[in-house]
C-alpha positions as CSV (number, residue, x, y, z in Angstrom):
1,X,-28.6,-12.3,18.9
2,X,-28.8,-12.3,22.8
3,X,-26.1,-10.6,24.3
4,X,-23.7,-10.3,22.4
5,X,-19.6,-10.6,22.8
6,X,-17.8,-7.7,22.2
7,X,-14.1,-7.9,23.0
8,X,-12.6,-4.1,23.5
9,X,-8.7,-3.6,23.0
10,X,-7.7,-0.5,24.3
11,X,-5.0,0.8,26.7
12,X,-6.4,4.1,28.3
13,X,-7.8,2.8,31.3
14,X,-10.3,5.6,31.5
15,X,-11.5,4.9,28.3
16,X,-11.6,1.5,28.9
17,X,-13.5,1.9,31.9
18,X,-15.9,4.4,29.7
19,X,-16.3,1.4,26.9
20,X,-17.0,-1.4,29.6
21,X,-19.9,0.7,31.3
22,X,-21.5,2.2,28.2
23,X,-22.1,-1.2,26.5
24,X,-22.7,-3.2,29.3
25,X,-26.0,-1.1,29.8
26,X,-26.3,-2.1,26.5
27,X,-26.9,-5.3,27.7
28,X,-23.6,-6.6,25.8
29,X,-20.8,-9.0,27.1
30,X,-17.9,-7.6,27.4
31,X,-14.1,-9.1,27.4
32,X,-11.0,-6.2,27.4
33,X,-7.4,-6.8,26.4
34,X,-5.2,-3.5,27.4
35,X,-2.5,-4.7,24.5
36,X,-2.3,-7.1,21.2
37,X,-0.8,-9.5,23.9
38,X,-3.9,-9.9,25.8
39,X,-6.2,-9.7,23.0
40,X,-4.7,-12.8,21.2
41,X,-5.1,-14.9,24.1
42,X,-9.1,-14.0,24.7
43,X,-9.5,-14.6,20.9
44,X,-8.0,-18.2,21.8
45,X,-10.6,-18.4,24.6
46,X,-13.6,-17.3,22.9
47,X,-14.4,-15.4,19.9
48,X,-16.6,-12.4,19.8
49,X,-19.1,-11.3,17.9
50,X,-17.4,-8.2,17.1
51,X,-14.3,-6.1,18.2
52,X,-13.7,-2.7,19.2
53,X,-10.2,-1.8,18.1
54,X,-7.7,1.1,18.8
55,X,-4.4,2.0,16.9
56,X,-2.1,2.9,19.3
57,X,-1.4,0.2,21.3
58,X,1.7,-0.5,24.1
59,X,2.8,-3.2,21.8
60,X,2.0,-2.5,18.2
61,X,-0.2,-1.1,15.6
62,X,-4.4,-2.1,15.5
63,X,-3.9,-1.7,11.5
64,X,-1.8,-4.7,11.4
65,X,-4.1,-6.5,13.9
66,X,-6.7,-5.8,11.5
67,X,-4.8,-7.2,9.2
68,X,-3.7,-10.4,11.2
69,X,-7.3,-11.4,12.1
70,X,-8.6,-11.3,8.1
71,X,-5.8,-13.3,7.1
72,X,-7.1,-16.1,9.8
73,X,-10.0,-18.1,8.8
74,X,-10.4,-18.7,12.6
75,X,-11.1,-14.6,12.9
76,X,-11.6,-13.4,9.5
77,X,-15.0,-12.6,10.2
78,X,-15.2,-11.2,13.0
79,X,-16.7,-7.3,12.6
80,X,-14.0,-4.6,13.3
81,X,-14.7,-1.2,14.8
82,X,-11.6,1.0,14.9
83,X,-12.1,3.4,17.8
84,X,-8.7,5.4,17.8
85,X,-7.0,9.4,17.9
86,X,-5.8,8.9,14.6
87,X,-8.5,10.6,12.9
88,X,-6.8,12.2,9.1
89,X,-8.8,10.8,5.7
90,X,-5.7,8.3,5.4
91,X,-5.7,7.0,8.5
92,X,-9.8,6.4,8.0
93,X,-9.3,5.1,4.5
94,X,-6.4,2.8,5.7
95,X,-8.8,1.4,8.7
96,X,-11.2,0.5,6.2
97,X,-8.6,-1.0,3.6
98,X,-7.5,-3.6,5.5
99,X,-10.6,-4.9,6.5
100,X,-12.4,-2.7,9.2
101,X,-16.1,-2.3,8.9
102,X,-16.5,1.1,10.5
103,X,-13.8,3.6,12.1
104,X,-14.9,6.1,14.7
105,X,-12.3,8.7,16.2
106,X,-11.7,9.9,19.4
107,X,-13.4,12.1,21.4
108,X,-16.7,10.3,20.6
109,X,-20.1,10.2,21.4
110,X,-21.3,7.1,23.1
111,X,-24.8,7.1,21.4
112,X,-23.2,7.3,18.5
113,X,-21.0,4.5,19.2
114,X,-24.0,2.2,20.6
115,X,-26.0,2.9,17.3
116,X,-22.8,2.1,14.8
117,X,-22.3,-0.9,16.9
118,X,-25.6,-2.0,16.8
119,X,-25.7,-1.4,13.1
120,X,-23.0,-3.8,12.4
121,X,-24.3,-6.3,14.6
122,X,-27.9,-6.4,13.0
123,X,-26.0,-6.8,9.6
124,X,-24.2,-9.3,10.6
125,X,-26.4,-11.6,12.5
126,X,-29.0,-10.9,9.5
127,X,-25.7,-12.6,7.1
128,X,-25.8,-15.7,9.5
129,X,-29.1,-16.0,9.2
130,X,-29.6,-16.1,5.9
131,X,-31.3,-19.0,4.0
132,X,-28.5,-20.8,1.7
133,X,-28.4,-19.7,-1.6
134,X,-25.4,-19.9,-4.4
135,X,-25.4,-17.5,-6.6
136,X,-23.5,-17.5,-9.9
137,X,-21.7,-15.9,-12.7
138,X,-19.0,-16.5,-15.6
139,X,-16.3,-18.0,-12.9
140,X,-17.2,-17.2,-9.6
141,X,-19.5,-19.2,-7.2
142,X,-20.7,-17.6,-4.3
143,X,-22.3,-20.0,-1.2
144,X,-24.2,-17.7,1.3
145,X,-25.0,-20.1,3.6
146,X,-21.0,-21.3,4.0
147,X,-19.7,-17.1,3.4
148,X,-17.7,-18.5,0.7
149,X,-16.3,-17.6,-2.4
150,X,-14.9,-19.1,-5.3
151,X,-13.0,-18.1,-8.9
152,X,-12.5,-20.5,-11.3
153,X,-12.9,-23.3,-8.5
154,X,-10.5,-21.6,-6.2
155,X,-11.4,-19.8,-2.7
156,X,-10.6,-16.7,-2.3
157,X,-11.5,-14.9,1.0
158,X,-13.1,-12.1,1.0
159,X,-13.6,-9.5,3.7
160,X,-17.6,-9.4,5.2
161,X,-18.1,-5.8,3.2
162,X,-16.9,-7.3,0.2
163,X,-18.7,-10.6,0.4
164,X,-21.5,-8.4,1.2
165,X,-21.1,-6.3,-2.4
166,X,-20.1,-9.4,-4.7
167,X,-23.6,-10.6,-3.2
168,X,-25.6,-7.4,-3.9
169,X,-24.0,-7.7,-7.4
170,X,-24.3,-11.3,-8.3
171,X,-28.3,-10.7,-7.0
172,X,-28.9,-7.9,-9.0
173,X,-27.2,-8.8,-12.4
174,X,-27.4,-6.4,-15.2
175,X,-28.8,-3.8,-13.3
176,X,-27.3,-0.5,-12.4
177,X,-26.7,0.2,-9.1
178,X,-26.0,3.7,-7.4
179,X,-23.8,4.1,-4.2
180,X,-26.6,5.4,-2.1
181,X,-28.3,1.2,-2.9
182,X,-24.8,0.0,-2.0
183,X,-24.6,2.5,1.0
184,X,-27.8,1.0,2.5
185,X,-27.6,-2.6,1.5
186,X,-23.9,-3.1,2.3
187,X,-23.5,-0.7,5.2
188,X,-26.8,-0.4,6.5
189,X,-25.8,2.3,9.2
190,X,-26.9,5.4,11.1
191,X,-24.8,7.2,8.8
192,X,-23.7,7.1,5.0
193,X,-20.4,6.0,4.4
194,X,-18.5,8.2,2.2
195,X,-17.9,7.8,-1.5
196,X,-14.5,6.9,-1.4
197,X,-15.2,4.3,1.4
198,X,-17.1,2.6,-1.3
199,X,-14.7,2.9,-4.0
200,X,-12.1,1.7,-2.3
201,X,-13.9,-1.2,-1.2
202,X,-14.9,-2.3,-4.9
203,X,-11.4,-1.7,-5.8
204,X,-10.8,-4.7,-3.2
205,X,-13.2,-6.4,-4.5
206,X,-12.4,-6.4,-8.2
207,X,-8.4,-6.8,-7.3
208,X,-9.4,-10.1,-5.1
209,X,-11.5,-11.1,-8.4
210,X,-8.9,-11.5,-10.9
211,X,-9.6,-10.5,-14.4
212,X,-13.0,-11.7,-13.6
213,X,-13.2,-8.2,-11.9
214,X,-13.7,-6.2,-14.6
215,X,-17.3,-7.4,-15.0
216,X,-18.1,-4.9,-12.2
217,X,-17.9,-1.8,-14.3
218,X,-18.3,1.5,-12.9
219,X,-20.6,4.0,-14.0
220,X,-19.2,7.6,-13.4
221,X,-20.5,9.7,-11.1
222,X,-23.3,7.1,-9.8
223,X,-22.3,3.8,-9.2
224,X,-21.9,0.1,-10.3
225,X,-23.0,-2.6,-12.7
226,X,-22.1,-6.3,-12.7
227,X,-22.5,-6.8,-16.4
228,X,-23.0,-10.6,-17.3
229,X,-23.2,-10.7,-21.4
């Protein structure tokens, strides 16, 4: 991917100002909304590769952003990073809930940020990349190539870490997966993403499913099996 777009929404300027520097050395573009307002009408101009997303914003809550932009096929896919203050186990498992790919609290480290954001960018250009393939099983179709899902004929949408998880699953069919194989296939960061972040995030998974769900069975205290009989 050369240079990618990143669109920052924040509204401390000195933060703002920290963001815009650190990844422009990065070599990335960079577009900055200071408000929901002004992040709406960039995304109408141009959409980014990925977003860097606070909480606490002059004019509502980055959560129910979040939550705006997965409901739009226009923005559904764009990766989220939630950069905020709001840093308790709720607030993290809440980010990642609703759709965000990664949530890093404030104060940070900007090497850390680079890496995380480089992480997710890899992934994702690697998942646009990809050669098409459908993969298959019971009532769900899965189309790689057009990121697409279907049960029982009917799209669904599914977030890019879910997508990501019905495809490790539907690839590896009868075989038992632990978190640490979905940690680094799904995630693929710098850092392991905690149990519960992948728990919840089947959870998702299996609800957006339908009864078909229930073929991904858990295996206690290890991990996951998509069991086609």
């Amino acid at each position: 991917m050369t240079n990618p777009k990143i669109l920052i929404i924040e509204d401390s300027p000195s933060i703002l100002i920290l963001l815009r520097d650190t990844l422009e050395r990065e070599k990335y573009f960079i577009r900055t909304a200071v408000n929901l307002k002004k992040a709406n009408d960039e995304l109408s101009i141009s959409i980014p590769d990925l977003i860097v997303l606070d909480r606490r914003l002059p004019d509502g809550d980055g959560i129910d952003f979040c939550r705006e932009l997965r409901s739009s096929k226009k923005t559904n896919n764009i990766p989220i990073l939630f950069l905020t203050a709001v840093n308790g186990i709720s607030d993290k498992i809440t980010g990642l809930k609703v759709g965000g790919d990664d949530y890093l609290t404030k104060p940070f480290n900007t090497e850390e940020l680079t890496a995380r954001i480089a992480a997710i960018l890899r992934r994702s250009t690697a998942t646009k990349e990809a050669a098409p393939t459908i993969l298959k099983t019971k009532g769900i179709v899965l189309d790689t190539n057009r990121h697409e899902c279907k049960v029982n004929g009917k799209i669904i949408d599914l977030w890019p870490k879910e997508f990501e998880l019905l495809k490790l699953f539907l690839s590896n069919k009868n075989r038992i997966l632990s978190k640490d194989i979905l940690a680094e296939s799904v995630w693929n960061y710098e850092y392991t993403p905690t149990s519960r972040t992948i728990e919840i995030t089947v959870q998702r998974l299996r609800k957006k499913l339908h009864k078909i769900g229930n073929i991904i069975e858990t295996i206690k205290t290890y991990g996951y099996i998509l069991r086609e009989k």
